[in-house]
C-alpha positions as CSV (number, residue, x, y, z in Angstrom):
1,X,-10.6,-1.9,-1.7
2,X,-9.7,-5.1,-3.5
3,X,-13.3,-6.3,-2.4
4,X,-14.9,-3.3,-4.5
5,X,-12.5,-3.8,-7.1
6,X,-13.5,-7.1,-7.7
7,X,-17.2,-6.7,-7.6
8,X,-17.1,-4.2,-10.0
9,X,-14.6,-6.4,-12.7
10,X,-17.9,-8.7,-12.5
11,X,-20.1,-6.4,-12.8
12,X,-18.0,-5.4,-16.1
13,X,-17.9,-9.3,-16.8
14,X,-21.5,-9.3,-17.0
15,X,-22.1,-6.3,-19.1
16,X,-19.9,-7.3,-21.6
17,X,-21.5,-10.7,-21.8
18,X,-25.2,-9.3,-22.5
19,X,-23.4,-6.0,-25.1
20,X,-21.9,-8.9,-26.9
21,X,-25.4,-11.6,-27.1
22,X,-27.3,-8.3,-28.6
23,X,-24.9,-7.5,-30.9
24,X,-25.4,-8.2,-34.7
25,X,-23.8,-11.2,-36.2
26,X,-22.6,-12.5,-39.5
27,X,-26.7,-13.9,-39.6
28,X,-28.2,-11.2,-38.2
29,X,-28.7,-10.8,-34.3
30,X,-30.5,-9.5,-31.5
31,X,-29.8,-5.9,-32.8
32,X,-31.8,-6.3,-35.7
33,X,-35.1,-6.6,-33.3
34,X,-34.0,-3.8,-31.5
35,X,-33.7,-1.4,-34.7
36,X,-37.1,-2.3,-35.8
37,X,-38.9,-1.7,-32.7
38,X,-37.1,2.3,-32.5
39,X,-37.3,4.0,-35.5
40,X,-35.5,7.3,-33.6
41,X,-31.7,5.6,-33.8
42,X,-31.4,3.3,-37.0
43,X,-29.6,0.0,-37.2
44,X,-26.2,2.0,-38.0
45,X,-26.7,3.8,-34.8
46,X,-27.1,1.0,-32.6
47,X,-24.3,-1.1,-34.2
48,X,-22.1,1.5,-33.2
49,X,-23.6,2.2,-29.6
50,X,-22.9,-0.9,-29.3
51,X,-19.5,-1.3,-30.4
52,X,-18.7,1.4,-28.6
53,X,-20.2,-0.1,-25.4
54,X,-18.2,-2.9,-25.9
55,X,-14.8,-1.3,-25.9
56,X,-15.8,1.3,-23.5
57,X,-16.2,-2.1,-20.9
58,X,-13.4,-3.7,-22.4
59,X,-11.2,-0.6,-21.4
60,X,-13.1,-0.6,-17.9
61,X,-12.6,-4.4,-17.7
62,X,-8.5,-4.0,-18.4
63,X,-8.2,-1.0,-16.0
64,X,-9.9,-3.1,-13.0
65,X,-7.9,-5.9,-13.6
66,X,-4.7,-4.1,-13.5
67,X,-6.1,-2.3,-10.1
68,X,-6.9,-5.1,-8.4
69,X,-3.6,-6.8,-8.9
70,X,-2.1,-3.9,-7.3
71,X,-4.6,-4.2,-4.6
72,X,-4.3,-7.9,-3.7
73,X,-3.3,-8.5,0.1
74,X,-0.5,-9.7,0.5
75,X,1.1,-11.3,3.6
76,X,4.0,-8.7,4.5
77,X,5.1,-8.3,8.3
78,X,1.9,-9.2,9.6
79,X,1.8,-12.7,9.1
80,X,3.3,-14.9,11.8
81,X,4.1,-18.0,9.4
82,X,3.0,-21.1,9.5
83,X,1.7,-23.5,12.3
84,X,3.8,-26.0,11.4
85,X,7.0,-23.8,11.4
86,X,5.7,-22.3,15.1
87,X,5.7,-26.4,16.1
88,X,9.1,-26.9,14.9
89,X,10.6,-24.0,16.6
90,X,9.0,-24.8,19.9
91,X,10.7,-28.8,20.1
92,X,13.1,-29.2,22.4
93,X,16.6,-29.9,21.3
94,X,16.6,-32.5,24.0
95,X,14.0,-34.8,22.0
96,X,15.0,-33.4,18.6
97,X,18.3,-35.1,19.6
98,X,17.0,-38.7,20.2
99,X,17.0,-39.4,16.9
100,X,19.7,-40.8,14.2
101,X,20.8,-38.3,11.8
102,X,21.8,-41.1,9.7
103,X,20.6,-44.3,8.9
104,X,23.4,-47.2,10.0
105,X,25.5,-48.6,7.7
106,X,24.4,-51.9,6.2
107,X,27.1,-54.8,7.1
108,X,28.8,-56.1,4.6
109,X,29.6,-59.6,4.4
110,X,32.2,-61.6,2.1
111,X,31.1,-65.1,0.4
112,X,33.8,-67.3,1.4
């Protein structure tokens, strides 16, 4: 599920990114092309298509985002833990004990 999830927050992602390159800037934008070439919706229509496109996927974009972070895998019960940890436990106490727990004391010696 998270997979799906995922994919479709890019496919969002990449939506947004092209709604927001056609839309009309301070200077005039791709939108402006687009109104001249289809007479049937004016410019005012397709600024607002547009702006409504772009916080329809906004909305879509939030709403994925909050389901896949309830949808992340997490570890739980059925991981083992680490390798490391697994080589720890299976040391003998017998070597384990070889060792110093301490290092020695360092000597001291008076000047005389």
């Amino acid at each position: 599920m998270f997979t799906i999830i995922t994919v479709l927050v890019f496919f969002v992602c990449i939506l947004m990114i092209l709604i927001v390159l056609v839309q009309n800037s301070k200077g005039g934008g791709l939108a402006s092309n687009f109104s001249s070439a289809n007479q049937v919706m004016g410019v005012r229509k397709t600024t607002d298509f547009l702006e409504k496109g772009t916080w329809t996927l906004a909305g879509a974009l939030l709403v994925l985002c909050i389901l896949a972070s309830a949808f992340i895998p997490r570890g739980g019960a059925e991981v083992e833990g680490s390798m490391l940890q697994e080589k720890i436990e299976e040391t003998p106490e017998s070597f384990m004990g070889n060792f110093p727990t301490a290092a020695p004391a360092a000597e001291e010696t008076t000047a005389e």
